[in-house]
C-alpha positions in Angstrom: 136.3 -38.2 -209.8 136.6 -38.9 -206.0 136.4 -36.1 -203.8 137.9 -35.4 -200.3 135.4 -34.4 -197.3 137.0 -31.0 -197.0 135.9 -30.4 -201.0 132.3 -31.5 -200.7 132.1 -29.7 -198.0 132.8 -26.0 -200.0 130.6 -27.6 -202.8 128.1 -27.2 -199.8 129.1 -24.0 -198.7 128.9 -22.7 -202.3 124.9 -24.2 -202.2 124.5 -22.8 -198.8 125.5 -19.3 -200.3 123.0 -19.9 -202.9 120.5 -20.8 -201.2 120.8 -17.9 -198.7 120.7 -15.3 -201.8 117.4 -17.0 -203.2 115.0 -19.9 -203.0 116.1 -22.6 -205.6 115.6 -25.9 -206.6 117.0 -29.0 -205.7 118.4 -29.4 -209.7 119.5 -25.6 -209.5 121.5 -27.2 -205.9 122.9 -29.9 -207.8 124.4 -27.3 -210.5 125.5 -25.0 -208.4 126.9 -27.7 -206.8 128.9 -29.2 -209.5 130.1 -26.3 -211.5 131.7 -24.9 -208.3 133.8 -29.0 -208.3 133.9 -28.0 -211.6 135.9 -24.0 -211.5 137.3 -24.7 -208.1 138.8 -28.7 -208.5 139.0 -28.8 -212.3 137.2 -32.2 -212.4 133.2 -33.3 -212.7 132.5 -35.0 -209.5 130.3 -38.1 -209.0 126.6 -37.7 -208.2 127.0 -38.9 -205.3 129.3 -35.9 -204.0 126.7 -33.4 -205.6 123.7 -35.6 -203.4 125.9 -35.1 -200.4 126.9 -31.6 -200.8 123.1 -30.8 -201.8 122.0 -32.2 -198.5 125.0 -30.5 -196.3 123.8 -27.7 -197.5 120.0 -28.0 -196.8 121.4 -29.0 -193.2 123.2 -26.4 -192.6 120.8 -23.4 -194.2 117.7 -25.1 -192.3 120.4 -24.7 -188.9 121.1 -21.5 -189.5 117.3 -20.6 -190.3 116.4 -22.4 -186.7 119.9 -20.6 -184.7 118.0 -17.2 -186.6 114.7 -17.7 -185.3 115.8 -18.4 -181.5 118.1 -14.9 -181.2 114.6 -13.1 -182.7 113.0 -14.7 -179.9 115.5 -14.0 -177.0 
């Protein structure tokens, strides 16, 4: 099934979350990833739209890991 922006998107907020509770893997990612397209959109989404989530999500926890580390240091 195709997916809009705004639901990959939460797919990668949901492996953001997951990532920020513990370290994981990049298949663990992917499963997180496509149950929450799964219990949230009621479809299985393409691999594609679990790649892109999985990367969003590595973008935006490695972000948020650099934004952290410059308020310590100010």
């Amino acid at each position: 099934m195709y997916l809009s922006d705004d639901q990959i998107n939460e797919m990668a907020e949901a492996v953001c979350t997951a990532i920020d509770v513990a370290a994981i893997s990049h298949t663990r990612k992917c499963q997180v990833a496509r149950e929450y397209a799964q219990d949230e959109f009621g479809a299985t989404p393409r691999q594609s739209a679990v790649l892109l989530a999985v990367k969003l999500a590595n973008v935006a926890w490695h972000g948020r890991s650099i934004a952290a580390k410059h308020a310590m240091e100010a």
